[in-house]
N, C-alpha and C positions, 0 to 999 in steps of 0.2 A: 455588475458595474465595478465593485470592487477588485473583481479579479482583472479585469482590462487594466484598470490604474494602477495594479502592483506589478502586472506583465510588465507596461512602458515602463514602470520607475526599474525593475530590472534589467529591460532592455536599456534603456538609456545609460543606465551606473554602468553596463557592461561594455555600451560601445565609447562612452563618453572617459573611461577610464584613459589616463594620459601617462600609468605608469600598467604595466604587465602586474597580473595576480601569480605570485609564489604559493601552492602547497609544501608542506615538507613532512616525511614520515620520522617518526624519533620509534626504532627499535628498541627495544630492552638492551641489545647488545653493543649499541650505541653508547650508551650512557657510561661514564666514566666517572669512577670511585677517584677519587685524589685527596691524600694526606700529606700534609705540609710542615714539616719542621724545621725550629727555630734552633741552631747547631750551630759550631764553629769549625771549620776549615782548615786541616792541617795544624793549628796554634790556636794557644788561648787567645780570647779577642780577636780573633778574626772573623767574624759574623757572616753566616750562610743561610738560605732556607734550603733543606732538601725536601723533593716533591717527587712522590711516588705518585703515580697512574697506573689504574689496574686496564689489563685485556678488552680490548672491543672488537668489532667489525672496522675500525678505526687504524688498529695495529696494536701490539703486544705491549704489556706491563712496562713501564719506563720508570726507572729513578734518574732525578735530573737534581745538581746543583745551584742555585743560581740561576743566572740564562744560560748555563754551559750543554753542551751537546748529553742529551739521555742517552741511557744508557739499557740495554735487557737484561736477563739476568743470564744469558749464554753467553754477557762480556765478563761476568766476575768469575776470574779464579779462585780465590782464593776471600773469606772473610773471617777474622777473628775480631773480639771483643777483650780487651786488658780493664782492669780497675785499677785505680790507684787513688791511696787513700792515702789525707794529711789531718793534721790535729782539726782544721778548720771544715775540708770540706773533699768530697768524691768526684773524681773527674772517671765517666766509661767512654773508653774511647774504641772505635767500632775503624778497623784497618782495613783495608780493603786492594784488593791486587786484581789488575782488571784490564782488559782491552782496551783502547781507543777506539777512535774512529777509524783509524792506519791499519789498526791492528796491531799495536806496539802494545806492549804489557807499561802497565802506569802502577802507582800506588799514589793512594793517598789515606787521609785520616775524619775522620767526624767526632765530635768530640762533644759528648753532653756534660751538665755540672751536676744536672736534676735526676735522680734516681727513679721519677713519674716519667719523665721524656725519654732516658735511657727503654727502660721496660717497654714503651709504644715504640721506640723506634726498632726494638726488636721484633715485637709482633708482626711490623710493617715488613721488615726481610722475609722473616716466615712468610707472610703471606707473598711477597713477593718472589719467595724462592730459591734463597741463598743463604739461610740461617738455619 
């Protein structure tokens, strides 16, 4: 008896349904690593977050500014790191020479003040390829 009353209550939930059932599979390769830094842009006080995505079945490793257009790391030519040091305080700033979208060669600048955020945002190139 039981098994009749749970067939209809499944039958019924399934035809009685008035939106479609979604599954969905989450691969390992799926899944996306993202670190977010709190940076300035080009000049002091100009506030950025950059945001690395590592590799999926999705598409490849992205650093992205802002909501500006990501980037891979076969856009960057060229990256070096400068310090510059004052009575008061360390600014490393991380340069970076790089394709666009066009494919025009760009520069620009990231610029930490914190000697902890500089050192992670390093690692983050390493991992992503270009340091």
């Amino acid at each position: 008896m039981y098994r009749t009353i749970f067939t209809l209550a499944i039958t019924i939930v399934t035809f009685a349904a008035p939106f479609p059932v979604h599954t969905f599979r989450v691969f390992a390769d799926d899944i996306q690593n993202i670190e977010v830094f709190d940076a300035w842009w080009d000049k002091k006080n100009n506030h950025c977050k950059v945001t690395f995505t590592s590799a999926s079945s999705m598409g490849p490793a992205t650093m992205q500014v802002d909501d500006g257009v990501p980037i891979t790391s076969d856009q960057v030519l060229e990256v070096y790191r400068e310090v510059k040091r004052s009575n008061f305080w360390t600014t490393y700033t991380y340069k970076f020479i790089y394709k666009d979208a066009n494919s025009a060669v760009s520069e620009a600048s990231i610029i930490f003040r914190n000697t902890h955020s500089s050192r992670r945002f390093q690692l983050a190139l390493e991992k992503f390829g270009i340091y």
